[in-house]
Backbone bond lengths (Angstrom), bond angles and torsions (degrees), N, CA, C in turn:
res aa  C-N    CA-C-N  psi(-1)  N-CA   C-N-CA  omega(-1)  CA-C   N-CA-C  phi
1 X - - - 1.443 - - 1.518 108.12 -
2 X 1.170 123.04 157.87 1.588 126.21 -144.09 1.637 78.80 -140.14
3 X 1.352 117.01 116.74 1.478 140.92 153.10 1.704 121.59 -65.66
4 X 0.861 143.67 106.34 1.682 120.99 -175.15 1.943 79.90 -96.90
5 X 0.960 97.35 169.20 1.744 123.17 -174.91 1.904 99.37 -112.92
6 X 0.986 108.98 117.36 1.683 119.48 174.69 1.281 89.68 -68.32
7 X 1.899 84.17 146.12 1.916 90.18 -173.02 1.552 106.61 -82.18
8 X 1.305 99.30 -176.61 1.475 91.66 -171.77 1.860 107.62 -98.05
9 X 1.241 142.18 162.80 1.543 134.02 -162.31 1.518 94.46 -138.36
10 X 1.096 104.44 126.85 1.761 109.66 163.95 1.389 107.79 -49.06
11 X 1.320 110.60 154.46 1.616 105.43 -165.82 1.928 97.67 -81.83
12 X 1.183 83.08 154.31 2.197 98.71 -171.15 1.186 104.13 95.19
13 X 1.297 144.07 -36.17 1.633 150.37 -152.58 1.563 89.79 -70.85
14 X 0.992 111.72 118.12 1.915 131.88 171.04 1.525 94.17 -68.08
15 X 1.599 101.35 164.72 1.520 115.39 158.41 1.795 104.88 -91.69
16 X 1.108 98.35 -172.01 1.726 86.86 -178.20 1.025 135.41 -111.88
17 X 1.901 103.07 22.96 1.704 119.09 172.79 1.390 105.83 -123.42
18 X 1.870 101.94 35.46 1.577 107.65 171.97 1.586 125.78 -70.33
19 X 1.833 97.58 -34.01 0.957 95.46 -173.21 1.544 119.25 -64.89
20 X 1.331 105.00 -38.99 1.497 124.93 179.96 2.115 112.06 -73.86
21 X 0.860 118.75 21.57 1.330 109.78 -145.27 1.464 83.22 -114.94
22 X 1.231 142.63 37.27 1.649 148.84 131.92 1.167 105.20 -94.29
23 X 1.827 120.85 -29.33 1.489 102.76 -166.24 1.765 101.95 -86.47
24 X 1.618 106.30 -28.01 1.727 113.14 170.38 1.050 117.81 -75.68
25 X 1.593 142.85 -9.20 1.911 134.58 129.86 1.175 112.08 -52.62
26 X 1.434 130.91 -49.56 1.441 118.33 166.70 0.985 140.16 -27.10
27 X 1.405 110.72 -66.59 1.529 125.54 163.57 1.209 129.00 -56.91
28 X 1.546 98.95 -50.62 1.794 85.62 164.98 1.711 127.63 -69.12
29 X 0.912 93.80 -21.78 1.535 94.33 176.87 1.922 107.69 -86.08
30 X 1.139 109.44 -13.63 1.534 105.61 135.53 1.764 134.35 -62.96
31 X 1.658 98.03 -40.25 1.106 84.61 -169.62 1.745 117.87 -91.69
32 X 1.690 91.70 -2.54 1.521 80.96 160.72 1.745 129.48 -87.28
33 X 1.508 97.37 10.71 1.509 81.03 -170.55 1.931 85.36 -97.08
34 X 1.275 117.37 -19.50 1.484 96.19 163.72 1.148 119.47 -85.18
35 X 1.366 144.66 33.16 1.241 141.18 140.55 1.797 110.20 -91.28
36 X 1.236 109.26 -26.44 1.334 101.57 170.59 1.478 111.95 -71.43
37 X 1.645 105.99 -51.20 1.762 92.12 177.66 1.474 113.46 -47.27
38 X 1.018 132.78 -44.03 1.473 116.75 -158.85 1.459 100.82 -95.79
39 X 1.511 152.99 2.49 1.453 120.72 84.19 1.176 121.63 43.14
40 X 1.721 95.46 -111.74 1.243 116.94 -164.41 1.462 116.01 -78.09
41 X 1.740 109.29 4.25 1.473 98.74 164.11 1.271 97.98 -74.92
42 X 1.266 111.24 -57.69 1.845 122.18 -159.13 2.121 93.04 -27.70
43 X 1.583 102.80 -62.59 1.584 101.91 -154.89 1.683 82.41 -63.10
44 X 1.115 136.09 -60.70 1.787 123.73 -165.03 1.499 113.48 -56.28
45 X 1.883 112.10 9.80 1.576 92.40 -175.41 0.964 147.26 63.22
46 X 1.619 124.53 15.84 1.219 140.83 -170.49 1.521 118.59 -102.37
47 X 1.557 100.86 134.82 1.705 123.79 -151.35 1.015 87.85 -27.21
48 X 1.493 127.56 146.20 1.332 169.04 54.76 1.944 96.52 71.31
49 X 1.288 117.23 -74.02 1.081 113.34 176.89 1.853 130.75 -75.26
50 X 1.659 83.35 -17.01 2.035 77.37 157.99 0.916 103.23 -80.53
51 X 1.129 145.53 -35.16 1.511 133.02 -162.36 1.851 104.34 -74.81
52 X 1.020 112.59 -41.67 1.931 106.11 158.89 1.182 117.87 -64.68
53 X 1.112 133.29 -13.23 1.244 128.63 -174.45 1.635 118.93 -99.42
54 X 1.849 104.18 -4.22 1.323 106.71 -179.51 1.710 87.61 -119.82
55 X 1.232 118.44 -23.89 2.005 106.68 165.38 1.174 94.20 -80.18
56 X 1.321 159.18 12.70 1.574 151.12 164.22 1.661 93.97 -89.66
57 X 1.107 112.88 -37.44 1.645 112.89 -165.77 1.549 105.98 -81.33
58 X 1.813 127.93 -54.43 1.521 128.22 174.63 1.404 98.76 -46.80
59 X 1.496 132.42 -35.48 1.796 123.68 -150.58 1.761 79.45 -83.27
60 X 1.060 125.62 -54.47 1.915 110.98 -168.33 1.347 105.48 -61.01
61 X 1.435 122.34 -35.15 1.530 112.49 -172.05 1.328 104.43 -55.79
62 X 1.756 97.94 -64.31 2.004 99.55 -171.94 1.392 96.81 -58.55
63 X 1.485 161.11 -71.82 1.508 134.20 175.43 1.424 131.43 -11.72
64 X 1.388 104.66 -49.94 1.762 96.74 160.98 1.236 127.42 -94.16
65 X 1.316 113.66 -18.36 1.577 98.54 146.80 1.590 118.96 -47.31
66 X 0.851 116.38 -77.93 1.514 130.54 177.57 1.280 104.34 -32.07
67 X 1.406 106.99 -43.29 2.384 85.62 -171.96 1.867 97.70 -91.48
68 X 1.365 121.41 -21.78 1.517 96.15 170.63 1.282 114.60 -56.89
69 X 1.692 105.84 -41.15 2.322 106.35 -178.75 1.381 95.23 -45.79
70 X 1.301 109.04 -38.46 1.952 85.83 -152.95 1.574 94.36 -98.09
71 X 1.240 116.21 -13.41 1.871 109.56 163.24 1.702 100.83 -66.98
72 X 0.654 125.48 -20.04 1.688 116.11 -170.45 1.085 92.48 -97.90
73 X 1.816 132.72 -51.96 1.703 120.65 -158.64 1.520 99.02 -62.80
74 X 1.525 124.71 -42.52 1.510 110.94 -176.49 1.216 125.02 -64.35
75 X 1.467 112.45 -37.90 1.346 114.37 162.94 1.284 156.31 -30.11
76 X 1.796 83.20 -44.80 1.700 111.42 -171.66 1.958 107.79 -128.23
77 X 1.522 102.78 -24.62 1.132 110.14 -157.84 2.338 89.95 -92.11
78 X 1.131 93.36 -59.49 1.561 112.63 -172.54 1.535 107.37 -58.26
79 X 1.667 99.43 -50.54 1.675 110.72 -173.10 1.808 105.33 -48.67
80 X 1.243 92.49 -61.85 1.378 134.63 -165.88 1.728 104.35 -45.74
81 X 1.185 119.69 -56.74 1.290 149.66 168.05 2.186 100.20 -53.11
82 X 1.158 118.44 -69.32 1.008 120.16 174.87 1.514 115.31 -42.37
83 X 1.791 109.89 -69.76 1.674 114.86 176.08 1.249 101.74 -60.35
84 X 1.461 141.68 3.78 1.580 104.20 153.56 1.043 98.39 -134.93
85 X 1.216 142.13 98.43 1.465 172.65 -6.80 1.322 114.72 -173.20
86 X 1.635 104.98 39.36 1.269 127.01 -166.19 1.811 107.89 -79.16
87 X 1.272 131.19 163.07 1.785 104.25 -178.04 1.992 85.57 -90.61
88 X 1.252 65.54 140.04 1.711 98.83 173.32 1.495 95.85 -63.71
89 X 1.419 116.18 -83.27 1.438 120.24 -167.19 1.733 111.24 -3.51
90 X 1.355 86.24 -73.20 2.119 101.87 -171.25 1.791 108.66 -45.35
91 X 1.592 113.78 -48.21 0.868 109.98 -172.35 2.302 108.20 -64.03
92 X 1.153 87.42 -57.21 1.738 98.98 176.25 1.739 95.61 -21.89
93 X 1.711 89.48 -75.90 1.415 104.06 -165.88 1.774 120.81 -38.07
94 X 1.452 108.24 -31.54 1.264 115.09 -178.00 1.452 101.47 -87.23
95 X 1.162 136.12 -18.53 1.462 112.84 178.70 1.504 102.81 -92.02
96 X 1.746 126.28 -14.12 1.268 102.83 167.01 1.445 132.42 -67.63
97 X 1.625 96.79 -34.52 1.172 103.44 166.29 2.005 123.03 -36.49
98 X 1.232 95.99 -59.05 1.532 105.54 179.32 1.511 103.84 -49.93
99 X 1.122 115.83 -84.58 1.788 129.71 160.54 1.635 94.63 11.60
100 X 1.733 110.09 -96.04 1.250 124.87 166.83 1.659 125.17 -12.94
101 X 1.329 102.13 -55.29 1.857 107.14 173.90 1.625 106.42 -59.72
102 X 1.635 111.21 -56.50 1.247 102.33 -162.25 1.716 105.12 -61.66
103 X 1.280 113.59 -63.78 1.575 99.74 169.16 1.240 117.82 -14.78
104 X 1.316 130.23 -93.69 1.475 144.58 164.97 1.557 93.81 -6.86
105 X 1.063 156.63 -69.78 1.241 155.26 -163.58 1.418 115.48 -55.28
């Protein structure tokens, strides 16, 4: 398995879902309280198909979580990397990589 090494950032330099990164605690802290409900379906025993139908619902939330990160890392992370004359290649290569996982998921 092949590690890439996060680049290194002058100190202050944000990632590029800083700006947004109250509205991405939000959500997750939404989406953990629907992992707790369905939880507490499991212990209340409740049909079989609500309970897929609320793990059908956390798997789309974390999906768009996940494609705004990687809409923002290319944006800010890839762009960013390119205009200062960083090699593109590595960076590309590392967001396919990511790309690749989420599929896989």
């Amino acid at each position: 398995m092949t590690t890439l090494i996060p680049p290194t950032r002058p100190p202050g330099a944000g990632h590029g879902y800083i700006s947004d990164k109250d509205r991405y605690l939000a959500r997750l802290k939404r989406i953990e309280g629907q992992a707790r409900g369905i939880h507490r379906m499991i212990h209340e025993d409740t049909y079989c198909i609500d309970i897929l139908t609320q793990i059908s619902a956390v798997n789309a939330a974390l999906e768009n979580v996940a494609l705004g990160l990687l809409d923002d890392h290319l944006k800010h992370c890839v762009v960013g990397a390119i205009n200062d004359g960083q090699e593109a290649d590595a960076k590309l290569k590392e967001a396919s990589a990511a790309i690749a996982r989420l599929v896989k998921s």
